[in-house]
DSSP file (Angstrom, degrees, kcal/mol; ACC not computed):
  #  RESIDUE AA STRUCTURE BP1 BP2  ACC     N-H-->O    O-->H-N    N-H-->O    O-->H-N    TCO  KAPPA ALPHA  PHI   PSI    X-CA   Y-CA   Z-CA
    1    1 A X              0   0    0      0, 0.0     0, 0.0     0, 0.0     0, 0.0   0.000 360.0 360.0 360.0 -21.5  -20.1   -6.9  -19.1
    2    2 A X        +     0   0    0      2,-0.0    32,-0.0    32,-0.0     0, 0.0   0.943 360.0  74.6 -76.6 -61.5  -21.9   -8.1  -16.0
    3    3 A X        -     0   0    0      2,-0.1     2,-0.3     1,-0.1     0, 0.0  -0.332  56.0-175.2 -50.1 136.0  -24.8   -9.5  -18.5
    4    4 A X        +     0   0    0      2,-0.0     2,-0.8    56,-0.0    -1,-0.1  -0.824  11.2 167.3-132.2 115.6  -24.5  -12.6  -20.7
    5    5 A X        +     0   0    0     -2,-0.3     2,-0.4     5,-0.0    -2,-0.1  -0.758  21.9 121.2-122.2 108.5  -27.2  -12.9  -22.6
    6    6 A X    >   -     0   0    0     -2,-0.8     3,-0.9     1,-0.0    -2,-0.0  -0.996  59.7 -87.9-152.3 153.6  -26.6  -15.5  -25.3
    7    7 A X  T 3  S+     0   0    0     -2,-0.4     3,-0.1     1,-0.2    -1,-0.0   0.025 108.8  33.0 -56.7 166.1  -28.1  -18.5  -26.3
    8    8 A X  T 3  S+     0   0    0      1,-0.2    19,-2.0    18,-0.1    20,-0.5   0.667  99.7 109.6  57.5  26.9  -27.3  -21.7  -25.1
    9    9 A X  E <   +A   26   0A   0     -3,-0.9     2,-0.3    17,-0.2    17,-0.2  -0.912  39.2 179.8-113.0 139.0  -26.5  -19.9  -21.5
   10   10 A X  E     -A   25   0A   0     15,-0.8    15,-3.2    -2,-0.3     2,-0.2  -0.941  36.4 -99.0-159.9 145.4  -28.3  -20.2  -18.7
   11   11 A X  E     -A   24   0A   0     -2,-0.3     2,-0.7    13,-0.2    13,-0.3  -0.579  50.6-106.3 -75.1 151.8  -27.4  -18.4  -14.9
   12   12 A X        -     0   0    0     11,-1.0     8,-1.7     8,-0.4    -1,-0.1  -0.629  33.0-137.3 -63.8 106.2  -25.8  -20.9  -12.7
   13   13 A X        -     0   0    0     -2,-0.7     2,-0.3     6,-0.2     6,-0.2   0.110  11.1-138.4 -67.2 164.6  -28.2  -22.5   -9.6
   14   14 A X    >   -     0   0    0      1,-0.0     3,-1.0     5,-0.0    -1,-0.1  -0.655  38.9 -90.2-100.0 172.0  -26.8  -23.0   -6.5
   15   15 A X  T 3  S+     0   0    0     -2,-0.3     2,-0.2     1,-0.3    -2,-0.1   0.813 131.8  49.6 -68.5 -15.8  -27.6  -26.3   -4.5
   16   16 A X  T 3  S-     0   0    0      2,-0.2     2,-0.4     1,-0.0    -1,-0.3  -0.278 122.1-113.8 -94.9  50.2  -31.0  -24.3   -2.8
   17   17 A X  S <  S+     0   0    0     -3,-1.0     2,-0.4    -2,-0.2    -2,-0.1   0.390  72.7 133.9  74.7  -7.5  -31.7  -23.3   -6.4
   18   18 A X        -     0   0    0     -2,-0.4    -2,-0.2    -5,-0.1    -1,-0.1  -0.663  64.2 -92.9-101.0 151.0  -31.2  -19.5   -6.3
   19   19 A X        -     0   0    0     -2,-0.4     2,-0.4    -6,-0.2    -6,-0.2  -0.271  29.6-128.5 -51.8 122.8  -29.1  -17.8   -9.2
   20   20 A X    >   -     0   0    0     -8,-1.7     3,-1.0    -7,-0.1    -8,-0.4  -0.847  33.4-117.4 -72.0 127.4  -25.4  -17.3   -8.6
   21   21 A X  T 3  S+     0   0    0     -2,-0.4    13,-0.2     1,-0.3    -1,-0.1  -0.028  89.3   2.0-102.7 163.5  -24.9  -13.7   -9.4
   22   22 A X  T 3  S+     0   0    0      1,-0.1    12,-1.4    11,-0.1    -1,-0.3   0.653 101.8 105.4 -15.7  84.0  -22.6  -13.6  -12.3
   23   23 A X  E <   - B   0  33A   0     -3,-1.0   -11,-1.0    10,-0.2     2,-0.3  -0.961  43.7-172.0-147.4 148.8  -22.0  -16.7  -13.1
   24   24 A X  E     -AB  11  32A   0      8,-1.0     8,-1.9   -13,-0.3     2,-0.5  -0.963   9.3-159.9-131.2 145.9  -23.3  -18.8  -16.0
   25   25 A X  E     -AB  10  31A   0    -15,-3.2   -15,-0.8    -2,-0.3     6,-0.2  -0.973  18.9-135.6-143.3 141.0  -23.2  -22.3  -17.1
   26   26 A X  E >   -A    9   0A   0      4,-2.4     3,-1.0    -2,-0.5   -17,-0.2  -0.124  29.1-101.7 -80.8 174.0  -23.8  -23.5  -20.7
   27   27 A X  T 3  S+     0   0    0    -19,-2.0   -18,-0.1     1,-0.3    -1,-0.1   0.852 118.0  51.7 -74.7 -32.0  -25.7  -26.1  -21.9
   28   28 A X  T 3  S-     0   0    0    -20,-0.5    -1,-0.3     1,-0.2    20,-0.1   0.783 119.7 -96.7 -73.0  -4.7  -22.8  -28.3  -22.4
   29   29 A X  S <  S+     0   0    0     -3,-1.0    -1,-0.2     1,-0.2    20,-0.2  -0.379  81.5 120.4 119.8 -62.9  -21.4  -28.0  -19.1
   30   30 A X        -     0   0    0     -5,-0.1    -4,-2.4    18,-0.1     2,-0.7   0.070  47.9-147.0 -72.1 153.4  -18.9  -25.7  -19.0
   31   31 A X  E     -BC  25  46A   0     15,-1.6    15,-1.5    -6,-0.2     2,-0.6  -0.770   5.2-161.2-117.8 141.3  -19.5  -22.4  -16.4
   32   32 A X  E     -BC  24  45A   0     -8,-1.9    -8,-1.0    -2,-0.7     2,-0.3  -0.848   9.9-176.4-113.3 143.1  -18.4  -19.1  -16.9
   33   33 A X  E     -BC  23  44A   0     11,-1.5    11,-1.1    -2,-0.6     2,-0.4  -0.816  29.0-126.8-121.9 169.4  -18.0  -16.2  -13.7
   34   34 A X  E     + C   0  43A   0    -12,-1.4     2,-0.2    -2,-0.3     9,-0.2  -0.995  46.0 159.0-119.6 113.8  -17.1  -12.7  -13.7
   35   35 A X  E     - C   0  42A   0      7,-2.9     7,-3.6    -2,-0.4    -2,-0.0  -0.910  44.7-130.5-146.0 166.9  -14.2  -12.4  -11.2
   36   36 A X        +     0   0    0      5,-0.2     2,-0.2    -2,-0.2    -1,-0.1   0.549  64.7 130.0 -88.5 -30.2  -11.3   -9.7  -10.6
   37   37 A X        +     0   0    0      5,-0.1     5,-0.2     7,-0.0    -2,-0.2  -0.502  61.8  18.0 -84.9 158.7   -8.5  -12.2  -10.5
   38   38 A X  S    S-     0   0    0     -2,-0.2    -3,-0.1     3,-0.1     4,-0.1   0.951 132.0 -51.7 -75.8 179.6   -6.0  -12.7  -11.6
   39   39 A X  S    S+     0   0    0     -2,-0.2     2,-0.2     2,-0.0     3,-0.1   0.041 106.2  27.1  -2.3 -88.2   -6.1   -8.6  -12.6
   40   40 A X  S    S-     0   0    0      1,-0.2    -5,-0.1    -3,-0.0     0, 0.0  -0.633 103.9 -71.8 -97.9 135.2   -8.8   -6.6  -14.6
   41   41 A X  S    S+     0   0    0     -2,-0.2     2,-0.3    -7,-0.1    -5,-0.2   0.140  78.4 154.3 -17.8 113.7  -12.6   -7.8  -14.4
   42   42 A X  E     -C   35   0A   0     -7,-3.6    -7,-2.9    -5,-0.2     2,-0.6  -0.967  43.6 -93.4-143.4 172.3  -12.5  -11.1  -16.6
   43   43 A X  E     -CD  34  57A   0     14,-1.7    14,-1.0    -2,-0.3     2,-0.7  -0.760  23.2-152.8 -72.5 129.7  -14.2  -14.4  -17.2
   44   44 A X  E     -CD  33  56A   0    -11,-1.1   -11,-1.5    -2,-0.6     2,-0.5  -0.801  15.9-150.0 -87.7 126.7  -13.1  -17.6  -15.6
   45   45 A X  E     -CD  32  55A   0     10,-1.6     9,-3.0    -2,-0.7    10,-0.9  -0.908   6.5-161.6 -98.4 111.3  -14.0  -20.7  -17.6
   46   46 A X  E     -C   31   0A   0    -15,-1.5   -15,-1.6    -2,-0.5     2,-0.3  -0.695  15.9-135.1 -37.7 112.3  -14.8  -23.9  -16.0
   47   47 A X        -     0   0    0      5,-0.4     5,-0.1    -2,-0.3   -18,-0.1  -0.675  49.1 -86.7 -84.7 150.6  -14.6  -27.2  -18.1
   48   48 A X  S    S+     0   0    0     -2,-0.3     3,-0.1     1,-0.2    -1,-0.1   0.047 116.6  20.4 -52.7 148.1  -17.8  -29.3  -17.2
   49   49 A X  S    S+     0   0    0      1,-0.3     2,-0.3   -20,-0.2    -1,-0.2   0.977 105.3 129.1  44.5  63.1  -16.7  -31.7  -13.6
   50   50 A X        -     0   0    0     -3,-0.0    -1,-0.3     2,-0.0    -4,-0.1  -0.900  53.2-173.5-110.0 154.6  -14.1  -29.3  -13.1
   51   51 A X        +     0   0    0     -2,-0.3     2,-0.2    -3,-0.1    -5,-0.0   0.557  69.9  55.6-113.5 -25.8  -13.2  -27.4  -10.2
   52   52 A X  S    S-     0   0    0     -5,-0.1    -5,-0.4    -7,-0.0     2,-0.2  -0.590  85.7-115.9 -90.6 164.2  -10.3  -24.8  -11.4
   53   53 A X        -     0   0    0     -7,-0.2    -7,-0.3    -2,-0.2     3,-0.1  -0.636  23.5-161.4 -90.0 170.1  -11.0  -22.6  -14.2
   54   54 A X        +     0   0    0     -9,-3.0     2,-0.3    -2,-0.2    -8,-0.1   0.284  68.8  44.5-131.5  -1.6   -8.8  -23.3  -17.3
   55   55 A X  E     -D   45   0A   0    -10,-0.9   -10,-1.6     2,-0.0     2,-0.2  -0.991  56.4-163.8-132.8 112.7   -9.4  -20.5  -18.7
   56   56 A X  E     +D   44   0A   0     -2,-0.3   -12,-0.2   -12,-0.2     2,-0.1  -0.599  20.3 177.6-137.4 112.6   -9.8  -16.2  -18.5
   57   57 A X  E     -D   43   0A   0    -14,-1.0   -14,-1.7    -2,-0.2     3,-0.1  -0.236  32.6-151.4 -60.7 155.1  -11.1  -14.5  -20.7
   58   58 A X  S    S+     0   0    0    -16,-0.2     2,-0.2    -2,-0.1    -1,-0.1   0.880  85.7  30.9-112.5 -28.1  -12.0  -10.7  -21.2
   59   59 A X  S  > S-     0   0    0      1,-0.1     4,-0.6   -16,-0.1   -16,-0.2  -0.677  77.2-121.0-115.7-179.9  -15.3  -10.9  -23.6
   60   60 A X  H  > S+     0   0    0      2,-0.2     4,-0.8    -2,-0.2     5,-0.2   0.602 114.8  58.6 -87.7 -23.2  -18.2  -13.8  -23.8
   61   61 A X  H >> S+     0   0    0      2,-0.2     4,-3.8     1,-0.2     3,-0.8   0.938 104.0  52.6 -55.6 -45.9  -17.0  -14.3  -27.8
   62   62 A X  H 3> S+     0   0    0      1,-0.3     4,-2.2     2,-0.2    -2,-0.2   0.875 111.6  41.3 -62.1 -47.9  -13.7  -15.1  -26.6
   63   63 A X  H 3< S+     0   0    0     -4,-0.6     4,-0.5     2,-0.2    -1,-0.3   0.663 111.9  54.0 -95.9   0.8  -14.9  -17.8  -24.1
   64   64 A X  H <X S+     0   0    0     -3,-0.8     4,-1.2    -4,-0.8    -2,-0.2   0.686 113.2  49.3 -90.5 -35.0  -17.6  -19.3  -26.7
   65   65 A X  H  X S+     0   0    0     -4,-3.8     4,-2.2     2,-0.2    -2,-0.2   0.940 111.9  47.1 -57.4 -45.3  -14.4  -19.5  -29.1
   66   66 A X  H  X S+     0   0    0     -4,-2.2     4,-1.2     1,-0.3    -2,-0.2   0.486 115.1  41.5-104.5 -19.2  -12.2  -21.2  -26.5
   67   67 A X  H  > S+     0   0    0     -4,-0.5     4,-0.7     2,-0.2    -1,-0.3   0.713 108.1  57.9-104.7  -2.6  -14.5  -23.7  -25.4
   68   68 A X  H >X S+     0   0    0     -4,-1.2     4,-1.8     2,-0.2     3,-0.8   0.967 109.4  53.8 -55.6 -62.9  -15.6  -24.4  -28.9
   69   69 A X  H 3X S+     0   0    0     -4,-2.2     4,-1.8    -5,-0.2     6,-0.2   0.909 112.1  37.9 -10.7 -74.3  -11.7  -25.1  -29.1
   70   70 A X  H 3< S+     0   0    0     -4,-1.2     5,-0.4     1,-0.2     6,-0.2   0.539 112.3  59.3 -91.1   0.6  -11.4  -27.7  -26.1
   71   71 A X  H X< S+     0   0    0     -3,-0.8     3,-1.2    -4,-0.7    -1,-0.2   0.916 109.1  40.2 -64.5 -45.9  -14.7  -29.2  -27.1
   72   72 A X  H 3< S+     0   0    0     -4,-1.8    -2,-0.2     1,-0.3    -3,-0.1   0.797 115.4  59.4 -73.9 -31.7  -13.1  -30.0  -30.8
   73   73 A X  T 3< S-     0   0    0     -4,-1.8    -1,-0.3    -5,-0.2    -2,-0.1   0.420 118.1-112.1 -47.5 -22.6   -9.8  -31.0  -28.6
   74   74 A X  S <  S-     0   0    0     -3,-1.2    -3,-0.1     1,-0.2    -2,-0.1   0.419  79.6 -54.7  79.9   9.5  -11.7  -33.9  -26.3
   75   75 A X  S    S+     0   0    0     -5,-0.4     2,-0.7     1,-0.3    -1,-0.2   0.852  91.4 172.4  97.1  37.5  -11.2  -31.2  -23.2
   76   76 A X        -     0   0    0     -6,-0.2    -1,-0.3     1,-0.1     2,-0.2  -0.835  41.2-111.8 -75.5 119.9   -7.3  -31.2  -24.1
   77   77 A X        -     0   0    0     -2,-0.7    -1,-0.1     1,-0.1    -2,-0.0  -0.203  38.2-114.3 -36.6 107.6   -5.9  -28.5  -21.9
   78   78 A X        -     0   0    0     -2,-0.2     2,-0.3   -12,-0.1    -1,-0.1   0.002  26.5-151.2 -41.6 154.1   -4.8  -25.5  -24.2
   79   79 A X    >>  -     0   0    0      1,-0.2     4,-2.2     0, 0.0     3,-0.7  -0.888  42.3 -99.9-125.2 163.8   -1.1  -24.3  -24.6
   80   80 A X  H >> S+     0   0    0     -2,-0.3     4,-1.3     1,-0.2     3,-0.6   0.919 124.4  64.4 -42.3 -69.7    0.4  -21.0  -25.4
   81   81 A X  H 3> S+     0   0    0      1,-0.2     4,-2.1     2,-0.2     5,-0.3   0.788 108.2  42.0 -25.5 -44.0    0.5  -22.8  -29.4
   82   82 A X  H <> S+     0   0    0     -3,-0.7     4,-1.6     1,-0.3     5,-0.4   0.974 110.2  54.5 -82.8 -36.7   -3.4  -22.9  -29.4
   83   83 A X  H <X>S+     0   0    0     -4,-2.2     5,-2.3    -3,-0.6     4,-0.9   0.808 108.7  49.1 -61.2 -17.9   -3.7  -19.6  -27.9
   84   84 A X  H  <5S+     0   0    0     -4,-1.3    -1,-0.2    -5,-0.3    -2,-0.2   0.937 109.9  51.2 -78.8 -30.8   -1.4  -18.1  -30.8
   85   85 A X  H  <5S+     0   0    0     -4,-2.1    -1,-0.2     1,-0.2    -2,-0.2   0.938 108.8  48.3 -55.5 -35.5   -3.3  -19.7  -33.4
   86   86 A X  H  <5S-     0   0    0     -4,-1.6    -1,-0.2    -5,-0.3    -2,-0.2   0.869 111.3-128.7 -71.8 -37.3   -6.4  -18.3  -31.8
   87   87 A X  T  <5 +     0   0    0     -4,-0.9     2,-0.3    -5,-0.4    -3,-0.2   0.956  67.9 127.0  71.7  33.3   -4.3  -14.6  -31.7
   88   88 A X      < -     0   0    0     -5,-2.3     2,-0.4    -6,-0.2    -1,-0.2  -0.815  67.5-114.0-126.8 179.2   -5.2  -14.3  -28.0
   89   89 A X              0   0    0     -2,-0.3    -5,-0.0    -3,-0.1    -9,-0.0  -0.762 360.0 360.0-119.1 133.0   -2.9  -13.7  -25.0
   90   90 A X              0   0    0     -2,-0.4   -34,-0.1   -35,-0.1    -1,-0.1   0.455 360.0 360.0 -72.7 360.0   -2.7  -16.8  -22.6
C-alpha cells in the first residue's frame, strides 16, 4: 500500500528538494499521503492550494476516481449524495 506507482504521479518534494516519504502529488495538483488518521492506514487527498485534505481514501483507484470527480465538479466539495453515487462510504 505504501507504493504508488501510477502514472501521472510523482513523490512529493519538500522545499530542500528531498522526497516526502509517502506522500505523492499528481500532475494536476492534487497530493495524496498515507496517514493513520482518522482510523485504519488510508489516503488523505489534498485539492491543489489546499491545506486540509478533503478527502480519505482506502485504495489509489478510489482516490484517482474521486478527484476525477471534483475535477469534472470545478473543485466542488463532495457530499454524502456524490459519495453514494460513487458507492463509497464518506
Amino acid at each position: 500500500m505504501t507504493d504508488f506507482p501510477r502514472p501521472m504521479w510523482m513523490a512529493k518534494q519538500s522545499p530542500a528538494g528531498t522526497a516526502i516519504r509517502n506522500c505523492w502529488q499528481h500532475l494536476s495538483g492534487y497530493t495524496a499521503s498515507l496517514t493513520g488518521r482518522p482510523g485504519p492506514l488510508r489516503y488523505a487527498v489534498t485539492r491543489p492550494g489546499d491545506r486540509d485534505p478533503f478527502a480519505y481514501l482506502g485504495t489509489p483507484e478510489e482516490i484517482e476516481l474521486v478527484i476525477g470527480v471534483d475535477r469534472t465538479f470545478n473543485s466542488k466539495p463532495l457530499t454524502a449524495e456524490d459519495f453514494k453515487k460513487l458507492e463509497l462510504q464518506p
